[in-house]
C-alpha positions in Angstrom: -0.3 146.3 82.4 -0.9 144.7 78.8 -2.7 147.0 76.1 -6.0 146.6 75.5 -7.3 144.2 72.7 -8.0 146.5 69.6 -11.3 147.1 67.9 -13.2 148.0 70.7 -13.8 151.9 70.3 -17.3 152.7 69.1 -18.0 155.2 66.6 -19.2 157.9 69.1 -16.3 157.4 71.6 -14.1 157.7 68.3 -15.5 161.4 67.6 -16.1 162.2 70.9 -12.4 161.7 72.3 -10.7 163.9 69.2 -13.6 166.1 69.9 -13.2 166.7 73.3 -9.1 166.6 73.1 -10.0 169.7 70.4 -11.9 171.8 72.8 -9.4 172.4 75.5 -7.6 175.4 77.1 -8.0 177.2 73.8 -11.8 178.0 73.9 -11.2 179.9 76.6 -9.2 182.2 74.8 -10.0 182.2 71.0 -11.6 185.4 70.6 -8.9 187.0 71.5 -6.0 185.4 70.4 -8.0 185.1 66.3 -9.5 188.5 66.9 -6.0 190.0 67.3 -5.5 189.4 64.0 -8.9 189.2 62.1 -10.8 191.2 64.3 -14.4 191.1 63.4 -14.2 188.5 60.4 -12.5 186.0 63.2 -15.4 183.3 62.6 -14.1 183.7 58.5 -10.4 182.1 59.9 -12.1 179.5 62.2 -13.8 178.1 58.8 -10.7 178.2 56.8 -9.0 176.6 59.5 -11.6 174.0 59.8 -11.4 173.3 56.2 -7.6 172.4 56.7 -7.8 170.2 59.6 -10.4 168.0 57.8 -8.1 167.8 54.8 -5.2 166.6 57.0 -7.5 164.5 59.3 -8.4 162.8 56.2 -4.9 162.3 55.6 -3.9 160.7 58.2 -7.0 158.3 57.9 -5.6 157.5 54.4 -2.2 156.8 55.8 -4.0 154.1 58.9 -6.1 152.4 56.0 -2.9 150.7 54.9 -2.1 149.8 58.2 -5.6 149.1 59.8 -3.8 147.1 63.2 -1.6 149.4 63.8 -0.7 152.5 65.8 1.2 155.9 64.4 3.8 154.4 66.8 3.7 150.6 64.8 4.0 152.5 61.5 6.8 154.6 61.8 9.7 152.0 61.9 8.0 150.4 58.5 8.5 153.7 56.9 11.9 154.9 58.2 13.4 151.7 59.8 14.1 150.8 63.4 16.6 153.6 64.4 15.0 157.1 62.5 11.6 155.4 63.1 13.0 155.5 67.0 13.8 158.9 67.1 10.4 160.1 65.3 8.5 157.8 68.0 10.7 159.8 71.0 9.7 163.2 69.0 6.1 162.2 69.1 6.0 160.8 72.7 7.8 164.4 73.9 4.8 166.3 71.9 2.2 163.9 73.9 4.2 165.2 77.1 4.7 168.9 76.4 0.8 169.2 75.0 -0.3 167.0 78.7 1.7 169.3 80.9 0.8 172.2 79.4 -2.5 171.9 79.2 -2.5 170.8 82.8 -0.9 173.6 84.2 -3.1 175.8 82.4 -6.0 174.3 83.7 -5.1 173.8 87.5 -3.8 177.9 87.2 -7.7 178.6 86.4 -9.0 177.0 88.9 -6.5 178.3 91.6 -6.9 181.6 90.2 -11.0 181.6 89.6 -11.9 178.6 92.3 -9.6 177.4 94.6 -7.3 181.0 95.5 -6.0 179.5 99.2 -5.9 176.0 97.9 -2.0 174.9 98.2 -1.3 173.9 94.5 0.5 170.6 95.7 -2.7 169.3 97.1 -4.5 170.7 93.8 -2.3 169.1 91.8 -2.6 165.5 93.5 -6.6 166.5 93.9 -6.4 166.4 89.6 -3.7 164.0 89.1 -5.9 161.1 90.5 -8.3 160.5 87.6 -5.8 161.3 85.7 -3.7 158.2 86.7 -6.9 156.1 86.4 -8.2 156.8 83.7 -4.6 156.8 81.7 -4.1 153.4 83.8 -6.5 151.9 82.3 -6.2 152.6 78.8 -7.9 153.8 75.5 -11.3 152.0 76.3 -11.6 153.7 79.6 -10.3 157.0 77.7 -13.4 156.2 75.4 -16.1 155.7 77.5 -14.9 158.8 79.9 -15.6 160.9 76.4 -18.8 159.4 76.1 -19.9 160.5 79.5 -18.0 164.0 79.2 -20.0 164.8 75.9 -23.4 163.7 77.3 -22.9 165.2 81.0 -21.4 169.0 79.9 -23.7 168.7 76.1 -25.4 172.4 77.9 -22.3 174.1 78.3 -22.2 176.4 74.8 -25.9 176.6 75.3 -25.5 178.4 78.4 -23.4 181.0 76.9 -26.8 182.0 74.6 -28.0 183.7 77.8 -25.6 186.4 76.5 -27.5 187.2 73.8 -29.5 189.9 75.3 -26.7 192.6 75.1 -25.7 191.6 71.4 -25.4 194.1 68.7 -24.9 191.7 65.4 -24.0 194.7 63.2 -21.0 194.6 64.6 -20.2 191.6 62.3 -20.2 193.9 59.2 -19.3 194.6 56.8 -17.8 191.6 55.9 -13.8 191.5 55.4 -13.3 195.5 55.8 -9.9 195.0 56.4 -9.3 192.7 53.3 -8.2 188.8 53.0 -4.8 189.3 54.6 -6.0 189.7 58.0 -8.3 186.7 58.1 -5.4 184.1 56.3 -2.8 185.4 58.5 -5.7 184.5 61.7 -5.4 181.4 60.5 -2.5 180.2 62.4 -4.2 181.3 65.4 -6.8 178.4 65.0 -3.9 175.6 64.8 -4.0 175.3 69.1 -8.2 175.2 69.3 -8.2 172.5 66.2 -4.9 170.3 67.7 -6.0 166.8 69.1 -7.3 165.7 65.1 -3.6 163.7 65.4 -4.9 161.6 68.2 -6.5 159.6 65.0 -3.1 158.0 65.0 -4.0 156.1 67.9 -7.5 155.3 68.2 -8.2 154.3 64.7 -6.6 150.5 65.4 -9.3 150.1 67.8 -12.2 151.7 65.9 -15.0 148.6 65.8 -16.0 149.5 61.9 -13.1 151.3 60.5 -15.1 152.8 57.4 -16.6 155.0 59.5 -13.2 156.6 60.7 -13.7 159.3 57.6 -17.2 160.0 59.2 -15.8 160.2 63.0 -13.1 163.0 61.9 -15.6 164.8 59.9 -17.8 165.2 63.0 -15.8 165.7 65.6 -14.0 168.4 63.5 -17.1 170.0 63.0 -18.5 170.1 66.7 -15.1 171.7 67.4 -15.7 174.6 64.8 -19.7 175.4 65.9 -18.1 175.3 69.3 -15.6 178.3 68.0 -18.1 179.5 65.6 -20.6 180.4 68.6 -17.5 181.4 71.1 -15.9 184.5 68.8 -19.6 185.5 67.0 -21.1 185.7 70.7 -17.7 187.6 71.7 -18.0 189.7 68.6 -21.2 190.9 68.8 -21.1 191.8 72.9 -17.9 193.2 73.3 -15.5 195.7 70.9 -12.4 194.6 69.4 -10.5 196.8 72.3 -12.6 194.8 74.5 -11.7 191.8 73.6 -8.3 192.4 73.7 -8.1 193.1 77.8 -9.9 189.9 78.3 -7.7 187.0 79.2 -10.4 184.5 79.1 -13.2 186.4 77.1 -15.0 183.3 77.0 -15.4 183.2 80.9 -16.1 187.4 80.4 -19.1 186.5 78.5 -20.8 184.7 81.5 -19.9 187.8 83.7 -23.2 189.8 82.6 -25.3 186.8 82.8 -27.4 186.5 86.4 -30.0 184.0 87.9 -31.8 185.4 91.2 -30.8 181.7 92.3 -27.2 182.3 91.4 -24.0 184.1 91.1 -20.7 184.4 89.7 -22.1 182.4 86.6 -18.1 181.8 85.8 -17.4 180.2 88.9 -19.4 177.3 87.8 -18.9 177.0 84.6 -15.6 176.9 84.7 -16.0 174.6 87.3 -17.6 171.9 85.0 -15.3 172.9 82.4 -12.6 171.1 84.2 -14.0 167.9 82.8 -13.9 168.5 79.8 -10.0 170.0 80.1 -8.8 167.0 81.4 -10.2 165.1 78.8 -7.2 167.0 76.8 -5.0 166.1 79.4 -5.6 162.6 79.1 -5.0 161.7 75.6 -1.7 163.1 75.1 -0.7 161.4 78.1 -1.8 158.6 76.8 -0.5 159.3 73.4 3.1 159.9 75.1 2.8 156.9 77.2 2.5 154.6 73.9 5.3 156.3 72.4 7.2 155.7 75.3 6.4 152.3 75.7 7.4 151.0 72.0 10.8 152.6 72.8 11.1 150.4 76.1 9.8 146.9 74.1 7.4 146.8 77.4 3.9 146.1 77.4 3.3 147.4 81.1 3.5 151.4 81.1 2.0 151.7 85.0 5.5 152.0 86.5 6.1 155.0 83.6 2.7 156.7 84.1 3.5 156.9 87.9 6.9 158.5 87.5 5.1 160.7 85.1 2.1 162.0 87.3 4.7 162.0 90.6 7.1 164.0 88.3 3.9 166.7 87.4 2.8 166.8 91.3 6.9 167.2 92.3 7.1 170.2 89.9 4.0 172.3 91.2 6.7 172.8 94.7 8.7 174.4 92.4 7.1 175.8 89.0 5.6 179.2 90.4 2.4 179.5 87.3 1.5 183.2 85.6 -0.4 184.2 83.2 2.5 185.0 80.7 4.0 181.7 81.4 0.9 179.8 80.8 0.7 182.1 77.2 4.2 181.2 76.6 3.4 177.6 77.2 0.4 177.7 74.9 2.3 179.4 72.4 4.8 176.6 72.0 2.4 174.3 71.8 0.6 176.1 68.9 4.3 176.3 67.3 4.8 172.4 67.9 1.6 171.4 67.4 1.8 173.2 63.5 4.7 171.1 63.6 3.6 167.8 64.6 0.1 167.8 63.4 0.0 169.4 60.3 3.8 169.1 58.8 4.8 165.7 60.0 1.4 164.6 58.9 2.2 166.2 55.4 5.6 164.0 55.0 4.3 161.0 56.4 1.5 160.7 53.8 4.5 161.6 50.8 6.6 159.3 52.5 3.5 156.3 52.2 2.4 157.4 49.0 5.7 156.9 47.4 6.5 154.2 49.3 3.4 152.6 47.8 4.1 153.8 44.3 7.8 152.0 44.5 6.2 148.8 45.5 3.3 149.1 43.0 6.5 149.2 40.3 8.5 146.8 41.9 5.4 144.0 41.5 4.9 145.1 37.8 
């Protein structure tokens, strides 16, 4: 299959695909994983980490406006020649893979666990895999528009979670930094795994229609991840107490628990439910991110045959990968480790590396 033509990504599928790759797994969670750390002041840590995911979104928007036709994938063997330029490319492809998977099999455990109990996970797996395939099959533009529809069809979701409101008690969000500044900067690190997916900018910028409005996409879909966050740990704050929050898995999903309709139950059940959508849309992108990586190693332009050994390979391994809840933590957990890595280190060196890079060549012309 050849790669799409570039420069055909519109401004809100830009925004809308890092958005949605953002707001993953890790919503579910965020309360308690931040709170752990910055109890109350949790929201404080969620705007500092905010703060530095814009400043190295922007840098890697920097680094693509000197290469405004090419991929993360097309730059690196210009900055660090064919054969380290290789090996960073493999590195990158095996973060796409690892951040895929494990977002996968932390969202097909949910729904076994929540939806689907007497569902055989082989026939869940395949069940999930299917758009998957498609959607990866056919390429960034489909990858684009599928954002477009996920932000417009699942646009109530946070909304709903309002409904909580009745059992609030806001004083619980003061006073402000009891516990000093330590708590809330070392909470920080917590908010790398909710912000990861800003790195996708790497490979959707080549096809962005008008490219000056790349600083404006990141800004955006950076901030609809942190009001996302923002409402997610002040609603969990205010309803539950810090021990609280701490015996909650999901507390996100324990938020909806209180909330009833005479027309329905198990509010949970269907959120989650729709929530699927908009985890797959995580899913997706690193696939695809892996599957370009991949595919500059192999000089091919087709990538179908590697996508379906990919997908069988994920179906094949639910036969023999038994899913808990402390192995889907440990998988998360890695990929907060790799994705500081990755996203926010590699991202550091990569801009030095251009930036002297264009300094040599500025005194090599004089």
């Amino acid at each position: 299959m050849q790669m799409p033509e570039k420069g055909q990504l519109s401004l809100s599928q830009f925004t809308f695909t890092i958005y949605k790759t953002q707001v993953g797994i890790a919503v579910l969670s965020i309360a308690r994983e931040v709170g752990q750390y910055a109890g109350r002041d949790s929201w404080i840590s969620i705007l500092i980490g905010w703060l530095i995911t814009m400043v190295f979104s922007l840098l890697i928007i920097h680094i693509m406006k000197k290469h405004p036709d090419k991929t993360l994938f097309d730059i690196l063997p210009i900055y660090f020649g064919k054969w380290l330029g290789g090996a960073f490319t493999l590195v990158w492809a095996a973060y796409g893979l690892y951040a895929s998977f494990s977002t996968f099999y932390a969202t097909l455990f949910l729904i076994q666990v929540w939806i689907l109990p007497n569902t055989p996970t082989f026939s869940l797996y395949v069940l999930f895999l299917i758009p998957v395939y498609m959607l990866c099959r056919h390429g960034i533009i489909a990858i684009g528009h599928y954002s477009d529809f996920v932000y417009l069809f699942c646009s109530w979701m946070p909304m709903l979670l309002l409904f909580s409101v009745h059992d609030a008690h806001w004083l619980n969000l003061l006073p402000i930094a009891a516990e000093g500044w330590l708590p809330i900067i070392t909470a920080v690190q917590s908010t790398i795994t909710p912000f990861l997916g800003f790195e996708m900018a790497f490979i959707l910028y080549p096809y962005l229609q008008d490219k000056k409005q790349a600083t404006k996409g990141v800004l955006i879909a950076n901030t609809l991840s942190m009001m996302v966050y923002l409402l997610v740990i002040i609603l969990a704050n205010i309803i539950f107490s810090d021990k609280e929050i701490q015996t909650w898995i999901w507390p996100t999903l324990a938020l909806l628990k209180p909330i009833q309709f005479a027309f329905l139950e198990r509010l949970e059940i269907l959120f989650l439910s729709f929530y699927t959508i908009i985890q797959l849309m995580t899913v997706i992108p690193y696939l695809y991110l892996a599957l370009r990586g991949l595919t500059q190693l192999t000089r091919k332009s087709a990538y179908h045959p590697l996508l379906l050994f990919i997908v069988a390979a994920i179906a094949v391994s639910s036969l023999f990968v038994d899913m808990t809840n402390e192995r889907i933590e440990r998988f998360l957990d890695w990929l907060s480790h790799a994705g500081l890595v990755m996203a926010f280190g590699f991202v550091a060196f990569l801009w030095t590396v251009s930036q002297l890079r264009h300094l040599i060549q500025r005194r090599r012309a004089m």
